[in-house]
PDB file of N, CA, C and O in Angstrom:
ATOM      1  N   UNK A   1      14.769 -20.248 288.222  1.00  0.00           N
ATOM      2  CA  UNK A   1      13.910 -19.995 287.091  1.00  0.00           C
ATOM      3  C   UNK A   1      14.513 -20.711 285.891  1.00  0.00           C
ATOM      4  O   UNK A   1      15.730 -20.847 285.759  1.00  0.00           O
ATOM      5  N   UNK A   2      13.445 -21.249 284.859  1.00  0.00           N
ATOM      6  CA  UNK A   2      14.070 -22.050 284.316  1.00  0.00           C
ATOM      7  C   UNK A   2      13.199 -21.700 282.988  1.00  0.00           C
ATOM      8  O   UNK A   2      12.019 -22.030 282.877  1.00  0.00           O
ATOM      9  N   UNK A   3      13.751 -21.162 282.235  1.00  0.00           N
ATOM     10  CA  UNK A   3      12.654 -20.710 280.947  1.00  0.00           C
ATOM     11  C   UNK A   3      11.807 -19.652 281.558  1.00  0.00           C
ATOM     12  O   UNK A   3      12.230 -18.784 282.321  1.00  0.00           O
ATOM     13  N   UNK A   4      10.674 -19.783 281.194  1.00  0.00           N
ATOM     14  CA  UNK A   4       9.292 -19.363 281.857  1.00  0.00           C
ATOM     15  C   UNK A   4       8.270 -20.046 282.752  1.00  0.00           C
ATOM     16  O   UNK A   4       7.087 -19.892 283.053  1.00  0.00           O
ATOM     17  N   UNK A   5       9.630 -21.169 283.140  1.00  0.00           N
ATOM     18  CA  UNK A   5       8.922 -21.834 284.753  1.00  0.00           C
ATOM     19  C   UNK A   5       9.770 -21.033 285.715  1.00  0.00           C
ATOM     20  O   UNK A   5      10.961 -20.754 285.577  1.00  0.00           O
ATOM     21  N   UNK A   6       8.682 -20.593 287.063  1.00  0.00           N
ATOM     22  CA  UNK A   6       9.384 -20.495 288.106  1.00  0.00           C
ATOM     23  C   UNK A   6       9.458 -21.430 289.258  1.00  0.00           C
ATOM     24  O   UNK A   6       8.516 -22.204 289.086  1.00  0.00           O
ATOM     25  N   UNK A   7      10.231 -21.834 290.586  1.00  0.00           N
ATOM     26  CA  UNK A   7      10.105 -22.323 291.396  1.00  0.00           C
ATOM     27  C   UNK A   7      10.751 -21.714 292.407  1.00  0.00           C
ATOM     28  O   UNK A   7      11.810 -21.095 292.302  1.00  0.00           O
ATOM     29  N   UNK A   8       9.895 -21.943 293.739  1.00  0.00           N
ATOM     30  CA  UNK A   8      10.415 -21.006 294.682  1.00  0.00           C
ATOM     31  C   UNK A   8      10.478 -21.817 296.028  1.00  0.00           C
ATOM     32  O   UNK A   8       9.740 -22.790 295.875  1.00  0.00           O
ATOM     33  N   UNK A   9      10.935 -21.831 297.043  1.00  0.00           N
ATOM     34  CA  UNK A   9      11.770 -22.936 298.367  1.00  0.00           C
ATOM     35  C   UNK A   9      11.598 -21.810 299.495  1.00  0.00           C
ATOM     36  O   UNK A   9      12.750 -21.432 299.711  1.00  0.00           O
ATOM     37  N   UNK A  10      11.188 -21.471 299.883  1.00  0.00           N
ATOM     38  CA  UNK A  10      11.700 -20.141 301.203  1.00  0.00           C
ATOM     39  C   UNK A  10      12.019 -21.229 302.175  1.00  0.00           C
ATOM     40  O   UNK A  10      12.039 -22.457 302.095  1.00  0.00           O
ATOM     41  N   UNK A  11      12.287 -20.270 303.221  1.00  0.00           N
ATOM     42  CA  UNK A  11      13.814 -20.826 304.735  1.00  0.00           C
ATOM     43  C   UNK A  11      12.448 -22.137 305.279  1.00  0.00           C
ATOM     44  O   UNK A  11      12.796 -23.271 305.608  1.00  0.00           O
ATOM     45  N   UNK A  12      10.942 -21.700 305.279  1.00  0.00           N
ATOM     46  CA  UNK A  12      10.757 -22.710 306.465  1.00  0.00           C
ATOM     47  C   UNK A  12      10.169 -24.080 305.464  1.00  0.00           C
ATOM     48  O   UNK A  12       9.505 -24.910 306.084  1.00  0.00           O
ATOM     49  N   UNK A  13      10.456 -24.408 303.516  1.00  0.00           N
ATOM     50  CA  UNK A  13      10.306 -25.336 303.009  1.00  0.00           C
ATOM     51  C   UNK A  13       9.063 -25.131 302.352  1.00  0.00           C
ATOM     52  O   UNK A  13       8.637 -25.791 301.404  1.00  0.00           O
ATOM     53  N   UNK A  14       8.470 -24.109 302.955  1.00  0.00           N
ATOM     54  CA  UNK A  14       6.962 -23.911 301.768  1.00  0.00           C
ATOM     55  C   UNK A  14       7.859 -23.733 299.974  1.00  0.00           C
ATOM     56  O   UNK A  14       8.809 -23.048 299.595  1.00  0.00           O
ATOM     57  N   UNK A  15       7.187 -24.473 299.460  1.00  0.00           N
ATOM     58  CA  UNK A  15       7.488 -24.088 297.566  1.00  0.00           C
ATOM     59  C   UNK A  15       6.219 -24.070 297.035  1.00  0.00           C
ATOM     60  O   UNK A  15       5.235 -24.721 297.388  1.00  0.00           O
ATOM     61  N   UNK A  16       6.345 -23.207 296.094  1.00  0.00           N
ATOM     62  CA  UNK A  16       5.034 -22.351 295.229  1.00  0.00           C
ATOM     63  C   UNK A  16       6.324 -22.825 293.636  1.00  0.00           C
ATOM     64  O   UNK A  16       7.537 -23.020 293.557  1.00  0.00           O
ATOM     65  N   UNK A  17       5.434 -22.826 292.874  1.00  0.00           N
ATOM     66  CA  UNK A  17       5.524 -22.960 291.627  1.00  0.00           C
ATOM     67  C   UNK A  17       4.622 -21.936 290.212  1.00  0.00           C
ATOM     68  O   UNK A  17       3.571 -21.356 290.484  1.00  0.00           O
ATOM     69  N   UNK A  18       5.099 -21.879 289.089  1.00  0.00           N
ATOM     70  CA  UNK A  18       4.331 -20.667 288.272  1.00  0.00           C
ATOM     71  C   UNK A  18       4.784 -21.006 287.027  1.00  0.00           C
ATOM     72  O   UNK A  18       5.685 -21.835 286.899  1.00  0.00           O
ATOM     73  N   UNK A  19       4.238 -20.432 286.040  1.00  0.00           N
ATOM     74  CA  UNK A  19       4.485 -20.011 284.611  1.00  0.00           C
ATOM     75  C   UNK A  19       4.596 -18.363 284.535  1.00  0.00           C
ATOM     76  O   UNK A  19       3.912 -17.609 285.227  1.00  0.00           O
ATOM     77  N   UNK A  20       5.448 -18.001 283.701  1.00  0.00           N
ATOM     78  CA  UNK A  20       5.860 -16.542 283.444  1.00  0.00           C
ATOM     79  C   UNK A  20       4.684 -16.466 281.826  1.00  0.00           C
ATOM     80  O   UNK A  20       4.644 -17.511 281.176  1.00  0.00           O
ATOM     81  N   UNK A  21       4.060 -15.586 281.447  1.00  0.00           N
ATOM     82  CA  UNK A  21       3.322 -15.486 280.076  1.00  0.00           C
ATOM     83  C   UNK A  21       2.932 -13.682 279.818  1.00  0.00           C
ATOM     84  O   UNK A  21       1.975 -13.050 280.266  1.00  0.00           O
ATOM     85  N   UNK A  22       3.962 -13.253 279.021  1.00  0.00           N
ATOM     86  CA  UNK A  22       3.779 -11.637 278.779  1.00  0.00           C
ATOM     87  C   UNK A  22       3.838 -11.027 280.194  1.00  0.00           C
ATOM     88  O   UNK A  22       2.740 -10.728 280.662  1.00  0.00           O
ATOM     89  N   UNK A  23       4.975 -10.777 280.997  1.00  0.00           N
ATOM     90  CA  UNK A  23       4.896 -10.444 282.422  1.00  0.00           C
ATOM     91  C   UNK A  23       3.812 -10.858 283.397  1.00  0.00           C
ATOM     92  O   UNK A  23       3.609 -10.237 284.440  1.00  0.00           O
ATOM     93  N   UNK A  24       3.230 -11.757 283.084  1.00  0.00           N
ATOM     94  CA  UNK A  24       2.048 -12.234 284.066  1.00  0.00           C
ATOM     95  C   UNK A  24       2.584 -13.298 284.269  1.00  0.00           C
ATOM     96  O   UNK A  24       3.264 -13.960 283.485  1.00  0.00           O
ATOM     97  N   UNK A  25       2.134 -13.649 285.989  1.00  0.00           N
ATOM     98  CA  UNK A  25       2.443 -15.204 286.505  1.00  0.00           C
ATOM     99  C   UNK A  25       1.577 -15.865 286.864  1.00  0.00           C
ATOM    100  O   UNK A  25       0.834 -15.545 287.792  1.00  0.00           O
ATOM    101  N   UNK A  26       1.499 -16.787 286.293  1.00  0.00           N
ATOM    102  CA  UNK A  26       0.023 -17.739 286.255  1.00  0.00           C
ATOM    103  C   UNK A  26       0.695 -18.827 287.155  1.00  0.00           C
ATOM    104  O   UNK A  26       1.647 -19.548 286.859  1.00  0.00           O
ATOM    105  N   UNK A  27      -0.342 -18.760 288.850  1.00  0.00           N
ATOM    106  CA  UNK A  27       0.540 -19.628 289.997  1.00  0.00           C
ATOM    107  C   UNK A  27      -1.576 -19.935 290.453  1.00  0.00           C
ATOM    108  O   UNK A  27      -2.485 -19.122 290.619  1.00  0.00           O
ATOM    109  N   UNK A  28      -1.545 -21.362 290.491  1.00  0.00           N
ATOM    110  CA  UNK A  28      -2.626 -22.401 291.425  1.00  0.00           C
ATOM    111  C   UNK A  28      -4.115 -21.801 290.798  1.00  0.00           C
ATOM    112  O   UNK A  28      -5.098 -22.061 291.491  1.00  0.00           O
ATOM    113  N   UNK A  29      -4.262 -21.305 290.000  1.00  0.00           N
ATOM    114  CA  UNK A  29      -5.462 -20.838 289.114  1.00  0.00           C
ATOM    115  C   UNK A  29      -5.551 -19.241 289.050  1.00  0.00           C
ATOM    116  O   UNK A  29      -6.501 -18.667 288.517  1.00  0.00           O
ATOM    117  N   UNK A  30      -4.600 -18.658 289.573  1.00  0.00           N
ATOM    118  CA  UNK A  30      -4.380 -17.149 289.823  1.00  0.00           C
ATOM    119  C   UNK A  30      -3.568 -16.373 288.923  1.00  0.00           C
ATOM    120  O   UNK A  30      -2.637 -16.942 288.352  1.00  0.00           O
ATOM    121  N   UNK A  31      -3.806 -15.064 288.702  1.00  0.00           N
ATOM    122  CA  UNK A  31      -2.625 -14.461 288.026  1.00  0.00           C
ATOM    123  C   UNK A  31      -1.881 -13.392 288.628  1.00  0.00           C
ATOM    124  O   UNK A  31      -2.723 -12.794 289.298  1.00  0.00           O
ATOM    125  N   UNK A  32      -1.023 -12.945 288.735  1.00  0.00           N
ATOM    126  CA  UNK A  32       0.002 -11.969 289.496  1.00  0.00           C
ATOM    127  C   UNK A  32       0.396 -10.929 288.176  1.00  0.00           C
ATOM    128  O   UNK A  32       0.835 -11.378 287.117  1.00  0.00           O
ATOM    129  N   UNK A  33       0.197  -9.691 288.385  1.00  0.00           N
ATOM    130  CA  UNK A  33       0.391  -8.366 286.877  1.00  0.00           C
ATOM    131  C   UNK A  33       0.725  -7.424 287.662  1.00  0.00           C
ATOM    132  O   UNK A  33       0.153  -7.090 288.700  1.00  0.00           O
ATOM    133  N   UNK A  34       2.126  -6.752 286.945  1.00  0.00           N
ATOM    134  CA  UNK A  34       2.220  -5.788 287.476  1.00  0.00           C
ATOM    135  C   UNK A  34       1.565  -4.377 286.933  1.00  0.00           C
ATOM    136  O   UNK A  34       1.881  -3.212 287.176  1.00  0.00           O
ATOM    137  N   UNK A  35       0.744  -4.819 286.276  1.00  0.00           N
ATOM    138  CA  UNK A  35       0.057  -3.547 285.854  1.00  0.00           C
ATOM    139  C   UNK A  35      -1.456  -3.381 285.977  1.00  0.00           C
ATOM    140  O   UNK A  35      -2.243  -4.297 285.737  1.00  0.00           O
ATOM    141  N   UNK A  36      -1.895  -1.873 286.457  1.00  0.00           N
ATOM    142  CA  UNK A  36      -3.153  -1.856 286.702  1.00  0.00           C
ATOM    143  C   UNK A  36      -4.306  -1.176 285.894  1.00  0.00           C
ATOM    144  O   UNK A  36      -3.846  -0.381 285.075  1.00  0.00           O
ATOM    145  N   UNK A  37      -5.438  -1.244 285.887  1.00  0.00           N
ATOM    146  CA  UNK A  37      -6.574  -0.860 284.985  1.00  0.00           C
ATOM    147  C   UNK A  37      -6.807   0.144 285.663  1.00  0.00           C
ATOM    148  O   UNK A  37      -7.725   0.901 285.350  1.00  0.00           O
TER     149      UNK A  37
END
């Protein structure tokens, strides 16, 4: 993690990439929150 970029590698070479913005992760047009309505 590098600022409020993330990057991620798992064992079999898949990498996903993101922005961190107010605990939300904005990854491939999606958002990831840990909080619910």
């Amino acid at each position: 993690m590098e600022g409020d970029h993330i990057k991620y590698v798992g064992d079999t070479g898949f990498t996903a990439d993101g922005e961190f913005e107010d605990d939300v992760l904005y990854h491939a047009g999606m958002f990831l929150s840990p909080f619910l309505n």
